[in-house]
MARKOLSE-856928 format. One line per field, with one value per residue (C-alpha): residue number from 0; residue in three letters; x, z, y. Coordinates in steps of 0.2 Angstrom, whole numbers, plus 5000, padded with zeros to 4 digits. Layout:
// MARKOLSE-856928
nr = NUM_...
rest = Ala_...
xx = X_...
zz = Z_...
yy = Y_...
//
This chain:
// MARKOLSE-856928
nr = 0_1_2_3_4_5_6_7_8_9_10_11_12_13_14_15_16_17_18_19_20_21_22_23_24_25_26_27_28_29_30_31_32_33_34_35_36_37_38_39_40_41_42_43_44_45_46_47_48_49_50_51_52_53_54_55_56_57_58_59_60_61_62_63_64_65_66_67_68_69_70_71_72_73_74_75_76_77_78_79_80_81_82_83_84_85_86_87_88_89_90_91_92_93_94_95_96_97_98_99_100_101_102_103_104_105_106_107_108_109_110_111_112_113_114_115_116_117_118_119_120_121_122_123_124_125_126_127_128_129_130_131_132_133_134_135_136_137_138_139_140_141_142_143_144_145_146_147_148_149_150_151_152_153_154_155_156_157_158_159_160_161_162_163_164_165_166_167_168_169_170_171_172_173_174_175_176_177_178_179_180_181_182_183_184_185_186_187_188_189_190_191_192_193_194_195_196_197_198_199_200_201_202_203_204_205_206_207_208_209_210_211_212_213_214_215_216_217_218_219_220_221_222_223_224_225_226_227_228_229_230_231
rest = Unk_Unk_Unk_Unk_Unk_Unk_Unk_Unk_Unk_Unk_Unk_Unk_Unk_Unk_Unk_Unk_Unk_Unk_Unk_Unk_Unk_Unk_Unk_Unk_Unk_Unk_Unk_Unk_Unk_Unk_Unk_Unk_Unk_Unk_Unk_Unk_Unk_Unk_Unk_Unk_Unk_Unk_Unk_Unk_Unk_Unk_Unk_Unk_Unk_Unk_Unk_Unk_Unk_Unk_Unk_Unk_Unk_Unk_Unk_Unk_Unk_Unk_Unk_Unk_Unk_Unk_Unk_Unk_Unk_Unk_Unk_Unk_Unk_Unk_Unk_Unk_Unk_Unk_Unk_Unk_Unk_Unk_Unk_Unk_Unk_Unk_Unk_Unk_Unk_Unk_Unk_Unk_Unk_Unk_Unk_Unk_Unk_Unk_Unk_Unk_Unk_Unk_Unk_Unk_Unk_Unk_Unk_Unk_Unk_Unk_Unk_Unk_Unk_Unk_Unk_Unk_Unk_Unk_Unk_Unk_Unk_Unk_Unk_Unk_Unk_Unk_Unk_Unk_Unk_Unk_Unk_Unk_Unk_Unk_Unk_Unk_Unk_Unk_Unk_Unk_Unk_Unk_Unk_Unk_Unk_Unk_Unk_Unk_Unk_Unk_Unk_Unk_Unk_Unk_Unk_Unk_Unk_Unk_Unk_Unk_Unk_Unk_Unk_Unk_Unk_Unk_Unk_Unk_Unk_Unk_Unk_Unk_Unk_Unk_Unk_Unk_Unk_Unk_Unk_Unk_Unk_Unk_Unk_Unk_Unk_Unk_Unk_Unk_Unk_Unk_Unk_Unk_Unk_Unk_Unk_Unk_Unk_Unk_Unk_Unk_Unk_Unk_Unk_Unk_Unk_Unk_Unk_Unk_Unk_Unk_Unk_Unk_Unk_Unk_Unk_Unk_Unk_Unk_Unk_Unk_Unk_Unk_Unk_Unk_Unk_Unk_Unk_Unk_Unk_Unk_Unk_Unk
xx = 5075_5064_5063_5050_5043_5037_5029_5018_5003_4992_4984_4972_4976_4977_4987_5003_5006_5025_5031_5043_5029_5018_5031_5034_5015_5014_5030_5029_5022_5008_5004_5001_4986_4978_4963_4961_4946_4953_4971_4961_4954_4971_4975_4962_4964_4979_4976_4988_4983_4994_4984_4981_4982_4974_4987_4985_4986_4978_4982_4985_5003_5000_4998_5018_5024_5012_5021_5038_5037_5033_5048_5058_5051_5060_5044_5043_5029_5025_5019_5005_4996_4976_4986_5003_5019_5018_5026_5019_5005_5003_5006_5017_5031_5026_5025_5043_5050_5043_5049_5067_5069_5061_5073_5088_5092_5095_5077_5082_5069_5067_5058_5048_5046_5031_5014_5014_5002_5015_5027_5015_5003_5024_5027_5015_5015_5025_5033_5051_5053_5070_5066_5049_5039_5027_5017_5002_4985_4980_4975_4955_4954_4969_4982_4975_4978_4997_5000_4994_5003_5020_5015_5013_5030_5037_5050_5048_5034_5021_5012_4999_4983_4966_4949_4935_4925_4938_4946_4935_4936_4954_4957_4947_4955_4970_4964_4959_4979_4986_4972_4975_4996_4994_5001_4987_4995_5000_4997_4991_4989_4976_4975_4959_4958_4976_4977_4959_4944_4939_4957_4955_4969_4966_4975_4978_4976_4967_4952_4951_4954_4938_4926_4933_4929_4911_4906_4914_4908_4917_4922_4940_4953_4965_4983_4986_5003_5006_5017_5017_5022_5030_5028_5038
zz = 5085_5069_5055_5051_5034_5026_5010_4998_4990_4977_4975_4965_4953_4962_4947_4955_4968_4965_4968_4980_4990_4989_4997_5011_5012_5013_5023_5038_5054_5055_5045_5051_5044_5043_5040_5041_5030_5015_5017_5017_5000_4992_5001_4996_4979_4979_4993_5008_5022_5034_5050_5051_5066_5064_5069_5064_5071_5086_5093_5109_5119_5125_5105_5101_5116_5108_5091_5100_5110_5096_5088_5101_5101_5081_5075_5056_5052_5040_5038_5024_5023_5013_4998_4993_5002_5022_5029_5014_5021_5034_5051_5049_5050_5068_5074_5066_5074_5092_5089_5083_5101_5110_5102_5104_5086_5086_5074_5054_5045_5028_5015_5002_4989_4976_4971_4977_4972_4972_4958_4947_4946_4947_4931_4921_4923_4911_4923_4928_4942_4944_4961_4967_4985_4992_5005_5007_5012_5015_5034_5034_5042_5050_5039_5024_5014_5022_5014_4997_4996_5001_4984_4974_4980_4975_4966_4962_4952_4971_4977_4988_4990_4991_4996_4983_4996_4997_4980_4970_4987_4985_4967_4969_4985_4974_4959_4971_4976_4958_4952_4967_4963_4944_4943_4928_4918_4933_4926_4937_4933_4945_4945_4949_4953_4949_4942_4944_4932_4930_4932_4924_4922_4920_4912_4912_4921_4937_4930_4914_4928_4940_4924_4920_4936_4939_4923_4931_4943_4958_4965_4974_4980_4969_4968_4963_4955_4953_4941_4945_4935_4947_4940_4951
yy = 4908_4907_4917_4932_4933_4947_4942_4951_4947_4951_4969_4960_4949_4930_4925_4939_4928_4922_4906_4908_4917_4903_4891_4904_4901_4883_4881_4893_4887_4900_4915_4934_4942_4959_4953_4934_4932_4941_4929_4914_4918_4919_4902_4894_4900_4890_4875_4882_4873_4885_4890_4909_4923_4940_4952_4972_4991_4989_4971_4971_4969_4950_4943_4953_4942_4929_4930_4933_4918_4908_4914_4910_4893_4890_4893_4901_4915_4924_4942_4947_4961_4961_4968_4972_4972_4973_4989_5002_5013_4996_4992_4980_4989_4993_4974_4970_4985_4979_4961_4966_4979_4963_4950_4961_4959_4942_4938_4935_4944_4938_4951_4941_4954_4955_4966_4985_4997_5010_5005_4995_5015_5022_5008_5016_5033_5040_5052_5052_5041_5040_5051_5052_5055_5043_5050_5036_5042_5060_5068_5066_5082_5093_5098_5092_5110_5107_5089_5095_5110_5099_5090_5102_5110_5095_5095_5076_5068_5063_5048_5046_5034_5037_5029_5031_5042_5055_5054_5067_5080_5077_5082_5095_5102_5101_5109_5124_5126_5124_5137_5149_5147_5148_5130_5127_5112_5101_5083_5068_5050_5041_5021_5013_4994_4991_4974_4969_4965_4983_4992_5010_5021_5041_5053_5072_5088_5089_5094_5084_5071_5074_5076_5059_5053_5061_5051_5033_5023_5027_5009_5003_5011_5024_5028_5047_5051_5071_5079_5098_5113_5123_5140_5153
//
């Protein structure tokens, strides 16, 4: 049986890669991709030659025997995801699930640790994150009101991702709770472009926060870390 990497990549930042995940890279039989376009930039960048298979969400059950045949066969893969660590707010962790109830626990799964959005925005936040709740991207529509209210009943500093097409409606959905519950000096830190050319980081309440934003350029995707004052 071969061995299933999962390796993490850069959020941005080509230059995060670490060595030990570029080895992986070059060394493995085949490579598992989200997206195999955005994977082939980073191994271009630095000269992998490692054949690539798209594999995401919706693949269908003939490429999991596919993989797990090849597994079976000795072959070494690795898992990548566009950005970050495979597994967080991804469908990876669906695929390894399936192949370890399909190999009957007898596939070595080797994580590869690296670039996360999650701590680097958690690194710089100036919370306490000794405890803290991730709970990756908002409902689009039902239960949205529910999700935020479970934030802002937190009693640990919260976070959650968002896409730059939702992010002011979000901060506003929010500042409608903390208004309506009195909760007037919960703080946020929202990250944007975390570790690329044009990474901004803001600061403050939720409302100095949105003002903030409506005065930016609204461009990549953002990770939103909330501190709330839970007055009572």
């Amino acid at each position: 049986m071969g061995i299933l990497y999962i390796v993490a990549t850069p959020i941005g930042n080509l230059e995060d890669a670490s060595k030990r995940a570029l080895r992986i890279l070059s060394e493995v039989d085949l490579i598992l991709c989200e997206d195999t376009r955005v994977t082939q930039k980073i191994l271009n960048f630095y000269n992998i030659k490692t054949p690539t298979l798209s594999y995401h969400q919706h693949s269908k059950l003939k490429k999991i025997d596919y993989i797990l045949g090849l597994l079976k066969q000795g072959k070494n893969l690795a898992l990548v995801s566009d950005a970050g660590t495979p597994g967080i707010s991804d469908p990876g962790n669906k695929l390894i699930d399936q192949l370890v109830n399909c190999s009957i626990g007898q596939l070595k799964i080797v994580p590869i640790p690296g670039s996360s959005a999650l701590t680097a925005a958690a690194s710089i936040s100036g919370f306490p994150m000794d405890k803290f709740l991730f709970l990756g991207f908002p409902p689009q529509k039902k239960k949205r009101k529910k999700f935020f209210e479970k934030i802002l009943q937190s009693e640990y500093p919260v976070i959650f991702y968002e896409s730059p097409y939702r992010i002011i409606k979000t901060l506003k959905e929010l500042l409608t709770l903390t208004t309506n519950n009195q909760q007037l000096t919960t703080k946020v830190v929202v990250c944007r472009e975390l570790t690329k050319k044009f990474e901004t980081i803001y600061r403050g309440t939720i409302r100095e926060v949105i003002e903030k934003l409506e005065k930016d350029k609204i461009k990549g995707e953002f990770v939103i870390i909330v501190e709330a004052d839970k007055r009572r």
